[in-house]
C-alpha positions as CSV (number, residue, x, y, z in Angstrom):
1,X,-4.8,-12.8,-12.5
2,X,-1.5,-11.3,-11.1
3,X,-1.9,-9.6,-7.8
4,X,-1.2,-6.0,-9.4
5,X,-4.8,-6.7,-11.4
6,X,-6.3,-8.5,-8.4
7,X,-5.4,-5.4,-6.1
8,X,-7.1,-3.4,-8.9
9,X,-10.3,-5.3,-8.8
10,X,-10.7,-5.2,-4.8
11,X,-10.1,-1.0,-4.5
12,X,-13.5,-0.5,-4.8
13,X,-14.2,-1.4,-1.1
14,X,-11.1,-0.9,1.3
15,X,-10.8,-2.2,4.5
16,X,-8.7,-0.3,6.7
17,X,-7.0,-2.0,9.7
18,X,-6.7,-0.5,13.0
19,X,-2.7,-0.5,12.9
20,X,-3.0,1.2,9.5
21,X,-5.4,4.0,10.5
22,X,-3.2,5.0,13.2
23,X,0.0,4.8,10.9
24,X,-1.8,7.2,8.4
25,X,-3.1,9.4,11.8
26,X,0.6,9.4,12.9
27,X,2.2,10.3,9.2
28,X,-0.8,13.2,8.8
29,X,-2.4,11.2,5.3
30,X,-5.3,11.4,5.0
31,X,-7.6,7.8,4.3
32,X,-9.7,9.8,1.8
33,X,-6.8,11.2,-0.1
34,X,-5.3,7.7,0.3
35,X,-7.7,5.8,-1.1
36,X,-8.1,8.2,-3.9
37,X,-4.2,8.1,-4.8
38,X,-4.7,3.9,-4.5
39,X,-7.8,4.0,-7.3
40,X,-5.9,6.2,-9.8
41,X,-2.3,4.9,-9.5
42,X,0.0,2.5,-7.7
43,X,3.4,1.0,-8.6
44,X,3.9,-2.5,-7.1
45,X,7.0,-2.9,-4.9
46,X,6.6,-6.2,-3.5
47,X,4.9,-8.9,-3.3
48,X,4.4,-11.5,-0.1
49,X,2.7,-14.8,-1.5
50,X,3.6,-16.4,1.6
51,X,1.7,-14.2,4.2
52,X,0.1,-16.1,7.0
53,X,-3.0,-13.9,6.4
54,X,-3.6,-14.5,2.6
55,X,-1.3,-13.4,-0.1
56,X,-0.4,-9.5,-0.1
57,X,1.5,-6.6,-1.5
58,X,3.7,-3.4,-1.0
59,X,2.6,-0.5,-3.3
60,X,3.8,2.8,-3.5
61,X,1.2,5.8,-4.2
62,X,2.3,9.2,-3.8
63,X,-0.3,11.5,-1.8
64,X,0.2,15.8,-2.1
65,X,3.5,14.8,-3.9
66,X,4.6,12.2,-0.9
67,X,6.0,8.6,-1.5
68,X,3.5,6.1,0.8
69,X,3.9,2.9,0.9
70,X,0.9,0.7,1.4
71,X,0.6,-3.1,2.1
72,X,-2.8,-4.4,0.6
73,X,-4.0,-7.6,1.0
74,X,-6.8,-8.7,-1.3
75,X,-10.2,-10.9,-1.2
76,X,-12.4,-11.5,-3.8
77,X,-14.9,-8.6,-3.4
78,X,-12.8,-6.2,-1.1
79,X,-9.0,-4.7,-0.1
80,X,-7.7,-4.8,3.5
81,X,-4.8,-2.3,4.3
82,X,-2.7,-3.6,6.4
83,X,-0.5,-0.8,6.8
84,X,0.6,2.5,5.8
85,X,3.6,4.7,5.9
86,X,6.3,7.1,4.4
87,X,9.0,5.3,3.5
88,X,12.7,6.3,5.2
89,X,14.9,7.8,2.3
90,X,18.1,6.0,4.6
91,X,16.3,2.8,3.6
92,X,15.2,2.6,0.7
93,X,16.3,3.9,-3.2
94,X,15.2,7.1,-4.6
95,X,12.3,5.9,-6.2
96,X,11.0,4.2,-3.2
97,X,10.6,0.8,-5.2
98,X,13.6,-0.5,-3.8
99,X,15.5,-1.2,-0.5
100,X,19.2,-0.4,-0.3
101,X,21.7,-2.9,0.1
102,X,19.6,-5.0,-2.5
């Protein structure tokens, strides 16, 4: 299964890391709106097969109308998020789904 469907199949329980609650804390997003925008709809950005950690993925879900990008890495049964933030504009294309200067 590709790691879009595999991602798909571990929302149901999510994980959050401490480094990623305080990222969402710090860019005011809520986990429960978060979460929410991850179960209904997520475009895949990239992906890191090679993590140290277990293969993972950027996403990009928009919460109140806001790009966020995610970084989920998934288990069998369950999801951890790894991190969270709003992605810099100077950085990264106008659909959020790719860097500039790529």
């Amino acid at each position: 299964m590709a790691i879009a469907g595999r991602i798909k199949a571990s929302l149901r329980t999510i994980i959050w890391r401490r480094h990623a609650r305080r990222e969402a804390e710090d860019e005011n997003i809520s986990e429960s709106m978060l979460e929410d925008a991850l179960r209904k709809e997520f475009v895949l950005v990239e992906r890191y097969p090679q993590d140290p950690y277990g293969e993972s993925a950027l996403v990009l879900v928009f919460v109140n109308g806001r790009p966020v990008h995610v970084v989920l890495s998934t288990r069998e049964s369950f999801c951890y998020l790894v991190t969270v933030y709003v992605p810099d504009p100077a950085r990264w294309g106008t659909t959020f789904t790719r860097r500039k200067g790529r």
